[in-house]
N, C-alpha and C positions, 0 to 999 in steps of 0.2 A: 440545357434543359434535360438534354437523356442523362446526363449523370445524376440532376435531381431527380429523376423518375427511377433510376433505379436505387438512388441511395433509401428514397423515401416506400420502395417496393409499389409504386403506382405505374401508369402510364402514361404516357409522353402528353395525350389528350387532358388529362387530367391537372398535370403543371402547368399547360397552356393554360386551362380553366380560371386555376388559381392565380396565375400572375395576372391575366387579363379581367380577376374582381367579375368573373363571369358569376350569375347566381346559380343554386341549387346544386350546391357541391358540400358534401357532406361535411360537418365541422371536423368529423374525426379525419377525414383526409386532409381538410385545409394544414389543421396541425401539424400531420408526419410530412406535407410538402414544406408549410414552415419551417417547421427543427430542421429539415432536410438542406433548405435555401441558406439557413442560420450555419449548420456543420459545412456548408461545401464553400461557404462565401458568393454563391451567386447574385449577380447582378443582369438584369435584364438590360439588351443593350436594343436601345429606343432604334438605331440606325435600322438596327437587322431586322425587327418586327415590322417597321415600316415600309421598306422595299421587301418582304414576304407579301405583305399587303398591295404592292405593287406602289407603291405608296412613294414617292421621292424623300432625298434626306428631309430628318425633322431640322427645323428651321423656326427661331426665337426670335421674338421681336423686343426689343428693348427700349422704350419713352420715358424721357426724362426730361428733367428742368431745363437746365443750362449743362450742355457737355465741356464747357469751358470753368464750370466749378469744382474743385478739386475732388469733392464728392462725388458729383456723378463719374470724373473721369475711373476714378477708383471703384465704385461700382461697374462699369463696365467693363473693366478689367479684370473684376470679380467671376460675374455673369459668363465672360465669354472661357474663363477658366472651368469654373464651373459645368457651361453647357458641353467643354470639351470632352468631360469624361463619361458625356452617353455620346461622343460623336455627331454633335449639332451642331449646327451653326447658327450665328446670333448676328441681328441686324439692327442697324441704334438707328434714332430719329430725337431729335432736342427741337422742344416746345418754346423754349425761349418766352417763360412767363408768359404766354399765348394759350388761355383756355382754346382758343376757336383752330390755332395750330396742332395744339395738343389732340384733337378728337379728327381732325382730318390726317392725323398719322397714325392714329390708331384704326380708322374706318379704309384708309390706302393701304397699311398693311395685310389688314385682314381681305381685303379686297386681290389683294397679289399673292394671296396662297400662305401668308404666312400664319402655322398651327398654331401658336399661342403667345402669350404677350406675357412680360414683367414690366409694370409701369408704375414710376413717382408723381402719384397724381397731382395735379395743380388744385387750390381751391376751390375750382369749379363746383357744379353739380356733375355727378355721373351718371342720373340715373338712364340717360341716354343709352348707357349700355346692356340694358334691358331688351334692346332692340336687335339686339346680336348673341341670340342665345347659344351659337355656336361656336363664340370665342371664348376660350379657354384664359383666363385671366389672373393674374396675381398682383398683389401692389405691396408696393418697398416704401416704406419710410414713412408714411401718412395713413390714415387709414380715408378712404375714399367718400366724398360726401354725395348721401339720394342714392346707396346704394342698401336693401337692407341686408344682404347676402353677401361675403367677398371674400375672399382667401387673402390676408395680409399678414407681410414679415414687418416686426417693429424693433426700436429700438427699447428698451426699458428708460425713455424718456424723464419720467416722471421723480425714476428714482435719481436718475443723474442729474437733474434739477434741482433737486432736494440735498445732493451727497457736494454739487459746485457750491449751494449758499450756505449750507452748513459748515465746510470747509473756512467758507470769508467769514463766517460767526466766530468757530472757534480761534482765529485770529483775534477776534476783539474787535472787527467792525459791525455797526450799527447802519449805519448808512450807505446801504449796498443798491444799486444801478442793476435792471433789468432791459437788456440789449438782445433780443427785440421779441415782443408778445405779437402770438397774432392767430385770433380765434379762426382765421379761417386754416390754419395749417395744422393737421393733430398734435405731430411732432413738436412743433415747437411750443401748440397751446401746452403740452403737458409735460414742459420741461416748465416752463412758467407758472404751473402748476405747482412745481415739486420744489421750485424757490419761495413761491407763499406758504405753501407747509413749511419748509423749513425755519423760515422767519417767525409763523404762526407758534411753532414749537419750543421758541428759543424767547418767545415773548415779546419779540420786537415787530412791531405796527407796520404793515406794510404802507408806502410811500408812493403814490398814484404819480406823485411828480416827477418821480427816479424812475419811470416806467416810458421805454421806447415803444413802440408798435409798429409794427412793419415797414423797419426802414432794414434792410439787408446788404445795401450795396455799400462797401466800403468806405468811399465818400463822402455819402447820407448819415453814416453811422460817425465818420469822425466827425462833422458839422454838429451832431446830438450830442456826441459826447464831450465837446468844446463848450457847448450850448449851457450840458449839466455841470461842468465843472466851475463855470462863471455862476451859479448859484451864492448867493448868501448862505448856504450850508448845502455846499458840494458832498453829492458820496466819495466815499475814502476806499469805495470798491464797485467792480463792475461784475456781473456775469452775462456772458454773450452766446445766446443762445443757437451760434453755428457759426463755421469757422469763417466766413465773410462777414461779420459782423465782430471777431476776434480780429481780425485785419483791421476792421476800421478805427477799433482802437488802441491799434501799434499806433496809425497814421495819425491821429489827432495828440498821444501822448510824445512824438518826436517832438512837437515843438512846445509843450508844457513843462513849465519847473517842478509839477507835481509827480507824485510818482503812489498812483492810486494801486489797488490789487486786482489783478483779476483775473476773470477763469473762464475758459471760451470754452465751448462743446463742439464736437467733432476733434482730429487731430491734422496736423495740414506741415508741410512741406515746410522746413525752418523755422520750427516752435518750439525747438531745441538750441538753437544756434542767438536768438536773443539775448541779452543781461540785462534782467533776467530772464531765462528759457519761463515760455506759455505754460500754465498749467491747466490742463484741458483735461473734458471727460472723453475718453475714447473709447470701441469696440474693433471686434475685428468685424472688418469689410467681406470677408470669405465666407464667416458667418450668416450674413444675410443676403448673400447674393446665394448660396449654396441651397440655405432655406427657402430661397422664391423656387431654383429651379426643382427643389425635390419636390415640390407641392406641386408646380405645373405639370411633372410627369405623372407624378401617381395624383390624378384624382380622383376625390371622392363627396359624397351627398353632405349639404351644409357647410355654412362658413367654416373656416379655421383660421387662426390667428395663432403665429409664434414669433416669442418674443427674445430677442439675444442681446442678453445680459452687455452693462456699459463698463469702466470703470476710472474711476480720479488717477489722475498721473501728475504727481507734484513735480513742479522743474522751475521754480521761484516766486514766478508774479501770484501766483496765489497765497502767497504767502506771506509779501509782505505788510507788514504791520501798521494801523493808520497813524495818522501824523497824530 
């Protein structure tokens, strides 16, 4: 901070000001501390303002679904990279599809001192957290429901939804499988979004019968998609709206003669090693775990919402052609 005060010709009080979004500091000085923080590369380091404060290390709380999904495990691995480089430390808790779990890890963390929270919210209602105006909050991958205010990192859903069934279109299928909708989840609502646009666009009817809804677990999802292929006009393609619901239809096509197309969301552990290799939309994980932490340390007045871009990675099954 003293080399930004003196590169920027201010005083040491005054950088403080400005890093700490203190009001009534002149625009003209916020500027030459900005260029200043911009030319010298400084970074405020959370640890050291907070024991100045008298203040113990800063310490993250992290609530998620299932820690045993390859997603979350990957986000956490994100998160705690992530919080490394202001010197925090990050503490996890899994809800295990348990709204009533989920909000008593959140109410015991905040309860145990811990500064602020990153969390995958469940379909619940939130607006419970209205009650706790001095937890500092962010949520990953959902946007949170009953809340009208919230800081959320997303994926660009919508469009990866749209980019999976237009990919099985321009193959040449018609009869494409929607693996799993479910209006109580944003994420996944608006990846099923972006498969009815897509379908909508290319002129082909969407199919309420080829539509799963909230089946997720692997087992559920092979039992549905066994279910849709004994159809009298089976889809000749699937898109699976997250990578346990891409599992469940490896497991149901191991024992079918068919050999349908299809394209999961998320990317997961041996989705390459296949014949044919998974072809999924993916993002990077560092991306939105990096974005929850930047947003929980610098806050500021009113929502924000950012969103990190997805993208298609062809590696066979998406590609092949209907019978």
């Amino acid at each position: 901070m003293a080399d930004v005060a003196r590169q920027a010709g201010v005083s040491l009080k005054t950088v403080s000001r400005v890093v700490n979004q203190e009001p009534h500091v002149r625009a003209s000085l916020q500027q030459r501390v900005q260029e200043a923080i911009s030319t010298l590369g400084y970074r405020r380091n959370e640890a050291a303002a907070r024991l100045a404060r008298g203040a113990t290390m800063l310490t993250l709380g992290l609530v998620m679904e299932n820690i045993s999904n390859e997603f979350s495990s990957r986000l956490a691995a994100a998160v705690e990279a992530a919080a490394a480089q202001h010197e925090a430390l990050v503490v996890f808790g899994s809800y295990e599809e348990s709204a009533d779990t989920e909000r008593m890890l959140i109410e015991s963390m905040y309860a145990r001192g811990v500064d602020c929270l990153i969390v995958v919210p469940s379909a619940a209602d939130h607006g419970w957290l209205a009650e706790h105006p001095g937890l500092t909050t962010v949520f990953v991958d959902r946007v949170p429901r009953g809340l009208a205010a919230a800081d959320v990192v997303l994926l660009d859903d919508e469009w990866g939804g749209r980019a999976a069934t237009g990919h099985l279109l321009a193959r040449g299928h018609r009869r494409i499988a929607l693996i799993s909708d479910d209006d109580g989840l944003s994420s996944v609502h608006d990846r099923a979004t972006g498969y009815r646009t897509a379908l909508a666009e290319a002129g082909v009817p969407a199919d309420e019968a080829l539509v799963v809804r909230g089946e997720f677990e692997p087992w559920r999802v092979a039992r549905e998609v066994t279910r849709l292929l004994d159809l009298p006009a089976p889809p000749t393609a699937f898109f699976a709206t997250n990578n346990r619901a891409a599992i469940g239809i490896l497991h149901a096509l191991r024992e079918r003669p068919e050999r349908p197309a299809y394209v999961g969301f998320d990317d997961f552990a041996l989705a390459d090693v296949f014949n044919p290799g998974v072809t999924v939309v993916r993002y990077d994980i560092s991306r939105l775990a990096g974005g929850a932490v930047d947003l929980l340390l610098n806050p500021a007045r009113g929502a924000r919402r950012l969103r990190v871009p997805v993208e298609l990675v062809p590696r066979g099954s998406g590609e092949l052609p209907p019978p």
